[in-house]
C-alpha positions as CSV (number, residue, x, y, z in Angstrom):
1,X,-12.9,4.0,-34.8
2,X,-11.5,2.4,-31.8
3,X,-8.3,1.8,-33.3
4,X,-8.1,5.4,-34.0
5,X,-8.3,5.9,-30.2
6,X,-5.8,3.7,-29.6
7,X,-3.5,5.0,-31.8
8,X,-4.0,8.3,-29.7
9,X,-3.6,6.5,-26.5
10,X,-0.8,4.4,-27.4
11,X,0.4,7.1,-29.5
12,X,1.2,9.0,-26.4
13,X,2.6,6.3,-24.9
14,X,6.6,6.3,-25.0
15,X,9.3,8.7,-24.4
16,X,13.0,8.0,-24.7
17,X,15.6,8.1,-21.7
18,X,19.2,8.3,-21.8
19,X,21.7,7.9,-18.5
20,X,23.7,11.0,-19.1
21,X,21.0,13.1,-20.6
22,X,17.4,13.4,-20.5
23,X,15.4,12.6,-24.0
24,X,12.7,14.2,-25.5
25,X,9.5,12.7,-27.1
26,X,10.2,14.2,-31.0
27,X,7.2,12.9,-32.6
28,X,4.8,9.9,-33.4
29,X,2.1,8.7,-36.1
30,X,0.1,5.5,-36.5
31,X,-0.3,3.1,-39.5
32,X,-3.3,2.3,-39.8
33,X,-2.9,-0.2,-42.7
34,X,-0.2,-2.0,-40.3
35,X,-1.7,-1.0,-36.6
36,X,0.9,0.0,-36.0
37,X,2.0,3.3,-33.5
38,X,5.7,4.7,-34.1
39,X,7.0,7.1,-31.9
40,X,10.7,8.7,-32.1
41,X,12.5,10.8,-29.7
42,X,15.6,12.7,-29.6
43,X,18.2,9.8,-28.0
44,X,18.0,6.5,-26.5
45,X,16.1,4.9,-24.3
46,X,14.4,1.6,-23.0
47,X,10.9,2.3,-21.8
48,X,9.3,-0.5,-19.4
49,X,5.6,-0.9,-20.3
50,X,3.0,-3.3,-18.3
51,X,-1.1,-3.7,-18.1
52,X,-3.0,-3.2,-14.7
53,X,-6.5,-4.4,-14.4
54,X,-9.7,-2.7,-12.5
55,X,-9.9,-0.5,-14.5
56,X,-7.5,-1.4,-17.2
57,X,-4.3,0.9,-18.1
58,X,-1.5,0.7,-20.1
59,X,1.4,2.3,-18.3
60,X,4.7,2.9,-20.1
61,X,7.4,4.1,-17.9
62,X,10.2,6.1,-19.4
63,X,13.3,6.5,-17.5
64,X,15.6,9.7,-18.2
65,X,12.8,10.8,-19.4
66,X,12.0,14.7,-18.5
67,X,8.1,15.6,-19.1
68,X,9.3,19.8,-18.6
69,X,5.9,20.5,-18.5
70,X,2.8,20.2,-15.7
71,X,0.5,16.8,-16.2
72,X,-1.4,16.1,-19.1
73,X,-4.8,14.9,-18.9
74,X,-7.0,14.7,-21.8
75,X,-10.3,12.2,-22.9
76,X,-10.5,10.3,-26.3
77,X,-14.1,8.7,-26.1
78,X,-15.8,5.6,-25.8
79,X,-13.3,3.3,-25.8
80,X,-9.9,5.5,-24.4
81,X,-11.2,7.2,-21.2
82,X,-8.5,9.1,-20.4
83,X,-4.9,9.9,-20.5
84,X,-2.3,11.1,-18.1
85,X,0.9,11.9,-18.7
86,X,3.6,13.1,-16.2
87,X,6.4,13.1,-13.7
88,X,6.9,10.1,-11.6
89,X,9.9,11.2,-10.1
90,X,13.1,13.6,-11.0
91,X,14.2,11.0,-13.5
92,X,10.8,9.1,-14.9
93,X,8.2,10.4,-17.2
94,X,4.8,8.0,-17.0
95,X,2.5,7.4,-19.4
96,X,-1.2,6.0,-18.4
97,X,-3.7,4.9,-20.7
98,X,-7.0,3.9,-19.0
99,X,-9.5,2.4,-20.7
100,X,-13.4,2.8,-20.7
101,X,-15.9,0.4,-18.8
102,X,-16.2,-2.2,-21.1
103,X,-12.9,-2.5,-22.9
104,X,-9.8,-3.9,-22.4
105,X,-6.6,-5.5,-24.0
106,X,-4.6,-8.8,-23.4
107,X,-0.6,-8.5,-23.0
108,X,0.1,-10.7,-25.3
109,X,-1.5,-8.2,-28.2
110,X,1.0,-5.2,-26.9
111,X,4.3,-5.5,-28.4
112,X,6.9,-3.0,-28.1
113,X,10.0,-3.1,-30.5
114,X,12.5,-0.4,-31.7
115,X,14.7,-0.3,-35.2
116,X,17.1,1.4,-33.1
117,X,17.0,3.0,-29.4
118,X,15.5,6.1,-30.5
119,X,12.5,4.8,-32.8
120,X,10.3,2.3,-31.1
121,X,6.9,0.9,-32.8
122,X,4.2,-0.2,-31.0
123,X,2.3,-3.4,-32.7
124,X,-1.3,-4.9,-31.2
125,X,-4.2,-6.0,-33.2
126,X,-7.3,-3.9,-31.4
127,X,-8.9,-2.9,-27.9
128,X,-11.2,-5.7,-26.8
129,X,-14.9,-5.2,-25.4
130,X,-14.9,-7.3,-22.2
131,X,-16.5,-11.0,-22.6
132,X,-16.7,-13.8,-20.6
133,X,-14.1,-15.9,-22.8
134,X,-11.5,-13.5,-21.9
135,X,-8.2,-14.8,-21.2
136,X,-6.8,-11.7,-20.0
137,X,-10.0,-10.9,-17.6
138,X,-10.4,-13.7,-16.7
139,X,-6.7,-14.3,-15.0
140,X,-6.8,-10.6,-13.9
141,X,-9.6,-11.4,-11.6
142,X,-7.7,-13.9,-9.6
143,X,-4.9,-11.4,-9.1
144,X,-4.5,-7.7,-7.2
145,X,-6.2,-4.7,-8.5
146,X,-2.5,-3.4,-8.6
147,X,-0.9,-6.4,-10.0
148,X,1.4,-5.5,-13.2
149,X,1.2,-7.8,-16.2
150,X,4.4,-6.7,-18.3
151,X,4.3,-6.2,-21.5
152,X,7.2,-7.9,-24.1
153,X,9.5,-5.3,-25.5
154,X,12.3,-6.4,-27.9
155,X,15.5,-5.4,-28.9
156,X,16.1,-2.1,-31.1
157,X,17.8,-4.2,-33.6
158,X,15.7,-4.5,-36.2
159,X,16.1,-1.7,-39.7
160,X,14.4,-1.5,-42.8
161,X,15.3,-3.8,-46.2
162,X,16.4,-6.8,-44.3
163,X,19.3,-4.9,-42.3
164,X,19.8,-5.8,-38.6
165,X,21.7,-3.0,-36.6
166,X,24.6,-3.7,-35.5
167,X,26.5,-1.1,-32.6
168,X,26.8,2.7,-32.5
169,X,29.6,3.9,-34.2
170,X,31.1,5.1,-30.7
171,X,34.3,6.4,-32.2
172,X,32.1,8.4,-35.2
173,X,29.8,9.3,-32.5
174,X,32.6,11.2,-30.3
175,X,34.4,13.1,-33.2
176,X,30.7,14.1,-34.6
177,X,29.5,15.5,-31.4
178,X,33.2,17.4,-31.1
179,X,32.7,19.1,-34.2
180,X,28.9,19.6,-33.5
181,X,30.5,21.8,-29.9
182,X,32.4,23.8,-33.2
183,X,29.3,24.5,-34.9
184,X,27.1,24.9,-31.9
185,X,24.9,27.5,-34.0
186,X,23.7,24.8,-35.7
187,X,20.8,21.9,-35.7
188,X,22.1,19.2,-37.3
189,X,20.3,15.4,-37.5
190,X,22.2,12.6,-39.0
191,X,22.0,9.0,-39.4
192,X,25.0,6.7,-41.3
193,X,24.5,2.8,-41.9
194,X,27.2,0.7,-42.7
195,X,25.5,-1.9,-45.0
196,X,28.3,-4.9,-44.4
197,X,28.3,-4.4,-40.8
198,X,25.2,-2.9,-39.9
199,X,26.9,-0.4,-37.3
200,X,25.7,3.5,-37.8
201,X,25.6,6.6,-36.4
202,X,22.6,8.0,-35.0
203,X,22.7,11.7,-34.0
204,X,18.8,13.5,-33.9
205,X,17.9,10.7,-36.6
206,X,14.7,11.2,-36.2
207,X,14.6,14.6,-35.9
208,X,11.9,16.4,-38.5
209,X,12.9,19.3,-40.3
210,X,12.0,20.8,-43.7
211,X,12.6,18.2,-46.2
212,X,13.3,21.2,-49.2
213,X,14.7,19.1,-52.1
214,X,15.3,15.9,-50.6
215,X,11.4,14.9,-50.7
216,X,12.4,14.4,-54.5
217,X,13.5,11.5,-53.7
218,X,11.2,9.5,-52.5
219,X,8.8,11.2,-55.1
220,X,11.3,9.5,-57.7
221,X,11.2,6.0,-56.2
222,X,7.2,6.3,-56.1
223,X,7.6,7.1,-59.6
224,X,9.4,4.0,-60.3
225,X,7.2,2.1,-58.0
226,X,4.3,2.9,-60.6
227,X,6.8,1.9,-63.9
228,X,7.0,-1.6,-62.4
229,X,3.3,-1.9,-61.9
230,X,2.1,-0.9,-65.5
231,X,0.6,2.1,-64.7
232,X,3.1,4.7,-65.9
233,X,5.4,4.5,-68.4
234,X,8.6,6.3,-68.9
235,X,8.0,7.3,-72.4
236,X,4.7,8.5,-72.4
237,X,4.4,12.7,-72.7
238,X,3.4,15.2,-69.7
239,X,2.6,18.6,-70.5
240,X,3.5,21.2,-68.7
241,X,0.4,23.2,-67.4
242,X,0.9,26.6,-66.0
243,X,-0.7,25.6,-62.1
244,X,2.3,23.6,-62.1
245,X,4.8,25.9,-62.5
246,X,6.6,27.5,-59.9
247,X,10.1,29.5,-59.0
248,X,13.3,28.2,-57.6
249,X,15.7,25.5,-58.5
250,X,15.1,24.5,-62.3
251,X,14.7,25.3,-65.8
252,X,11.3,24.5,-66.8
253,X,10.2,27.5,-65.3
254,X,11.5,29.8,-68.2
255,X,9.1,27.4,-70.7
256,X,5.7,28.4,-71.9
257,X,2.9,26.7,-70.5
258,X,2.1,23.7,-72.9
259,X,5.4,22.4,-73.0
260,X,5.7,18.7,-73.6
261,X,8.4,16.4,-71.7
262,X,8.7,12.7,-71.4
263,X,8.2,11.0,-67.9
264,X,11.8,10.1,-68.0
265,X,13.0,13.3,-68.9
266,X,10.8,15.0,-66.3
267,X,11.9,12.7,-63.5
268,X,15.5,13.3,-64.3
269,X,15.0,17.2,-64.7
270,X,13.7,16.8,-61.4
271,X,16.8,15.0,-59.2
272,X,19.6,15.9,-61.5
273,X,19.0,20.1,-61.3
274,X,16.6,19.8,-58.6
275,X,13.6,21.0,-60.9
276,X,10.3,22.6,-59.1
277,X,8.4,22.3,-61.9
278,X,9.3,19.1,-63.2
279,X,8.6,17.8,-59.6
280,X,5.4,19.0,-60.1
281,X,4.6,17.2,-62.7
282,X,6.2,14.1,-61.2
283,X,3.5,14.9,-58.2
284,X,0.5,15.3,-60.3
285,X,1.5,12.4,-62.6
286,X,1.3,10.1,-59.4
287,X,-2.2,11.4,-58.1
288,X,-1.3,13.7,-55.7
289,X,0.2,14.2,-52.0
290,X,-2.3,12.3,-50.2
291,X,-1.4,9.2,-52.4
292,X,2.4,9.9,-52.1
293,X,2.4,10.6,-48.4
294,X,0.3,7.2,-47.7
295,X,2.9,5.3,-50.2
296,X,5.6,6.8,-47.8
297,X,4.0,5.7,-44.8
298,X,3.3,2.3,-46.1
299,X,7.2,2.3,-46.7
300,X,7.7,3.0,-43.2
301,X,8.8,6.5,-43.3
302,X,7.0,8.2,-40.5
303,X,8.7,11.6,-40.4
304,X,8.0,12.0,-44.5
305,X,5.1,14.2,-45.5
306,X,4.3,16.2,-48.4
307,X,1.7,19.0,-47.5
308,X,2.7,22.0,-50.5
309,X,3.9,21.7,-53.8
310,X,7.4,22.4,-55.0
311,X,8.9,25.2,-54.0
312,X,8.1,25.0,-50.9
313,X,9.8,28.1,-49.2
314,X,8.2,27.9,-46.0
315,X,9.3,24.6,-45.5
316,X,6.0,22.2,-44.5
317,X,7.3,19.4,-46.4
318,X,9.2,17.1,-43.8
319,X,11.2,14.3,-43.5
320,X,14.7,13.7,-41.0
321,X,17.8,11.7,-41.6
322,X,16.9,8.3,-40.6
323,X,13.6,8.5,-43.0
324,X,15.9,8.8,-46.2
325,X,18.1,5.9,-45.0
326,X,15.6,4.1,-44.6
327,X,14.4,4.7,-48.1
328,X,17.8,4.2,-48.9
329,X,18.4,0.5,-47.5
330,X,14.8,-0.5,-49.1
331,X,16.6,0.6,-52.6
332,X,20.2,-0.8,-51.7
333,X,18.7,-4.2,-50.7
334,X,16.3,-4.7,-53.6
335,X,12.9,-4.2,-51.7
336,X,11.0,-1.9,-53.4
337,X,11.9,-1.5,-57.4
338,X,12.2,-4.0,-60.1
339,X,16.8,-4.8,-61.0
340,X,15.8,-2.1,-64.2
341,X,13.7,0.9,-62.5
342,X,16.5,0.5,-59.3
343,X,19.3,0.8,-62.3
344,X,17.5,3.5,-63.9
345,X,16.6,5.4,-60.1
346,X,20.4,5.3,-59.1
347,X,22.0,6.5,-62.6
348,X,19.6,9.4,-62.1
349,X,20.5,9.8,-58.6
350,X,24.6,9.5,-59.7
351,X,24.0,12.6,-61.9
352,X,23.0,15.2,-59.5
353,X,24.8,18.2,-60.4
354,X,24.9,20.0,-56.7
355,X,28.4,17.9,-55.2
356,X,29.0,20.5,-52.6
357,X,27.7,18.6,-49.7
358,X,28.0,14.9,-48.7
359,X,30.3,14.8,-52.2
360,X,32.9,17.3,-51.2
361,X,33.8,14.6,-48.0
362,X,34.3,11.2,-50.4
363,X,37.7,9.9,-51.2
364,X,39.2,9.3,-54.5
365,X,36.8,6.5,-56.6
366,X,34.1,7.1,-54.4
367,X,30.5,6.2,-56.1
368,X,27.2,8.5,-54.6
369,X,23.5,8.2,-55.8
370,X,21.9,11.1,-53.9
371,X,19.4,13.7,-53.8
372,X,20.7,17.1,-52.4
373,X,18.0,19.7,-50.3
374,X,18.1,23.6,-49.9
375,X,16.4,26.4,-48.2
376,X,17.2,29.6,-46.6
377,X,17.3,27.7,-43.2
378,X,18.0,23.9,-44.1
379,X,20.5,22.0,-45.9
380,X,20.2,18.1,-46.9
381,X,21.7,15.6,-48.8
382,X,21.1,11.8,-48.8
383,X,21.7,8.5,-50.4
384,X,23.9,5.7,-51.3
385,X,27.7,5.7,-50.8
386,X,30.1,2.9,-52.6
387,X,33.8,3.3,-51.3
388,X,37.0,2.8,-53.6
389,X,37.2,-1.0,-52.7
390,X,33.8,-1.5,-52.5
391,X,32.4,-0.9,-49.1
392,X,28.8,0.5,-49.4
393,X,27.0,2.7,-46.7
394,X,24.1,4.8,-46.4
395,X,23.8,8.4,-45.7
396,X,21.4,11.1,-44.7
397,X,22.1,14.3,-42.9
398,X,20.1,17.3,-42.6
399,X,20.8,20.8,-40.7
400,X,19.4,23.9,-39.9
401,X,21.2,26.6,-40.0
402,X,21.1,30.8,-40.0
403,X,19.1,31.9,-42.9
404,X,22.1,31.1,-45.7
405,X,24.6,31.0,-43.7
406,X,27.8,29.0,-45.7
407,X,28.9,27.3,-42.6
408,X,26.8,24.3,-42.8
409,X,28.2,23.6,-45.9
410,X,31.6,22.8,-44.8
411,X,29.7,21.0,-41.5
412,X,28.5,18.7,-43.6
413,X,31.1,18.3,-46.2
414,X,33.6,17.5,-42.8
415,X,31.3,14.8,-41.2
416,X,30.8,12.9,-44.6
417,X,35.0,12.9,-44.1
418,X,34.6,11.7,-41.2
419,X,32.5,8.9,-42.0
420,X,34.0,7.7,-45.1
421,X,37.1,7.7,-43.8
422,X,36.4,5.4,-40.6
423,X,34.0,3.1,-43.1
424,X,36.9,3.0,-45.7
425,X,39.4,2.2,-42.9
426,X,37.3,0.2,-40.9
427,X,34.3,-1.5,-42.2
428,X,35.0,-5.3,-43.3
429,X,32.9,-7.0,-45.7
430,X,30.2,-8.9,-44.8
431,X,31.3,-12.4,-47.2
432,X,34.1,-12.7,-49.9
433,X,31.4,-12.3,-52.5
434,X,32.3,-9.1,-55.1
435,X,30.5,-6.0,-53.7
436,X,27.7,-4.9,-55.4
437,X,27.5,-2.3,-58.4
438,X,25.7,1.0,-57.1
């Protein structure tokens, strides 16, 4: 229980800042299994965070940071007595978390870090009941009521699947935002990883929208998750059961309830023609959202949540740009799958039959695995890009649009140019090894 408060302390804890414009705080969770708080906002910042004792707070200062609302106040229980959120000054948004009578936590257990400037995690192992032996009250006595004990926050350098981030992309990054000033009508959010250099482009990464399709794919790396532990195996049947089926994208639909259908079959009906039904299955095969969305989260994708089955028209399945590259570098880099079920999960992923969005920008030889996403108001498409020499990169790029409008088509299909042509041009390999076979 008192972590849970923590989390919703902490959890509340930091905004982003930029110089030129002010950020906005676009969401946050907390991991329980890892106690761990992520929070994400809209561009980059570099919060300063430090303790003050009698009675204790955690303050977390966030420069460029707008709060465009009054102050926040709001109690937690026993061990959380209160937050307060709000303006320090034109420019700072503060956060302060003051603990109850009785509790209290050491510096050296708060740890700030980002995996880039616009997703920091906050890591500390629990809220402490006061005791004698305690280091931290124990030097907090000697000292000031006021005196600040900073808290360590380290670089924003650190991805997922062993990948270190290397600079933004600031040529990408200019010609992006140009073209977003053409498309101004629409809501785009975008991250690209260059996988030999580590340099990307992070435009509303984080962002959350309706995931539509794209949550197929990490439905299909779960699946092949469970392959590789014994518990499911490709071959065995699924039958098709009529609370299952459902309209949109796919063929199964047109079956009779009672239809049989391999795993494998099911799972590629599912990415390759962007199945409902078969993603169904997939679902129920696996136990369930609540298993699926806690395998996400233990995968580190924060922003990725299945609430409805497929099709999901209204849209409360979500997930943003940066969560399917980061799916995408755990696959790339060998984390997750066995060298088969990562084979098998990409040639499924090469033959998706939709190539009218991130496709429709790659140059001649160009090699994608990717899962595409559609709804009235959202386009998507993510994955795994290998150039014509060999370069590899990740992708993920989602946008909201006017209800169908055609538009963000050719949006997308111009920034995927954009980006393969600077990583083709530009990007040099990280050894003089051969490249690796998507």
């Amino acid at each position: 229980m008192r972590l849970r408060f923590l989390l919703l302390s902490v959890v509340s804890i930091v905004l982003l800042s930029s110089p030129i414009k002010a950020a906005r705080l676009q969401s946050w969770s907390f991991d329980q299994a890892r106690n761990q708080l992520h929070l994400t906002t809209d561009s980059g910042v570099q919060p300063r965070a430090f303790l003050i004792k009698n009675p204790t707070r955690l303050v977390l200062d966030l420069p460029g940071t707008n709060l465009n609302r009054d102050t926040v106040r709001q109690s937690f229980g026993s061990a959380i007595k209160e937050i307060r959120i709000g303006q320090v000054d034109s420019k700072t948004t503060r956060m302060v978390i003051e603990l109850a009578p009785g509790y209290t936590v050491s510096p050296d257990k708060l740890l700030i870090k980002g995996d880039s400037s616009s997703h920091w995690i906050v890591n500390f192992s629990s809220i402490e009941r006061v005791t004698a032996n305690n280091s931290f009250e124990q030097s907090a006595n000697n000292k000031s009521n006021e005196e600040q004990l900073p808290i360590q926050i380290g670089d924003a350098s650190s991805f997922v699947g062993g990948i270190r981030l290397g600079k933004d992309i600031s040529q990408l990054n200019t010609q992006v935002k140009g073209l977003m000033a053409r498309y101004s009508y629409l809501q785009p959010g975008m991250f690209f990883l260059d996988l030999d250099t580590g340099n990307y482009l992070d435009l509303n990464g984080e962002k959350i929208f309706p995931a539509a399709s794209t949550i197929k794919f990490p439905i299909l790396v779960a699946l092949f998750e469970e392959v590789d532990a014994g518990r499911i195996k490709l071959n065995e049947t699924l039958v098709m059961r009529r609370d299952l089926m459902t309209g949109g994208s796919g063929t199964l639909r047109y079956k009779r309830p009672g239809t049989k259908l391999s795993v494998l079959e099911t799972a590629t009906k599912m990415i390759t023609i962007s199945d409902n039904t078969a993603t169904n299955m997939i679902i129920d095969r696996l136990g369930g959202k609540a298993k699926l969305n806690q395998r996400f989260r233990s995968w580190g994708l924060q922003n990725t949540v299945i609430r409805n089955l497929l099709g999901d028209f209204k849209g409360t399945n979500t997930t943003s740009a940066k969560d399917l590259v980061r799916l995408g570098a755990l696959l790339a880099n060998n984390q997750l799958l066995s060298d088969t079920s990562r084979s098998k999960t990409l040639d499924i992923m090469r033959r998706v039959e939709n190539r009218s969005l991130l496709p429709a920008g790659l140059g001649k030889g160009a090699v994608i695995a990717h899962k595409t996403g559609t709804l009235g108001i959202i386009l998507g498409d993510a994955g795994i890009i290998q150039t014509s020499t060999g370069k590899r990169y990740l992708a993920g790029i989602m946008v909201r649009r006017p209800f169908g409008d055609k538009r963000a088509k050719s949006f997308i299909n111009q920034v995927s140019r954009l980006v393969y042509s600077y990583i083709e041009q530009n990007s040099i390999n990280a050894s003089s090894t051969p490249p690796q076979q998507l």
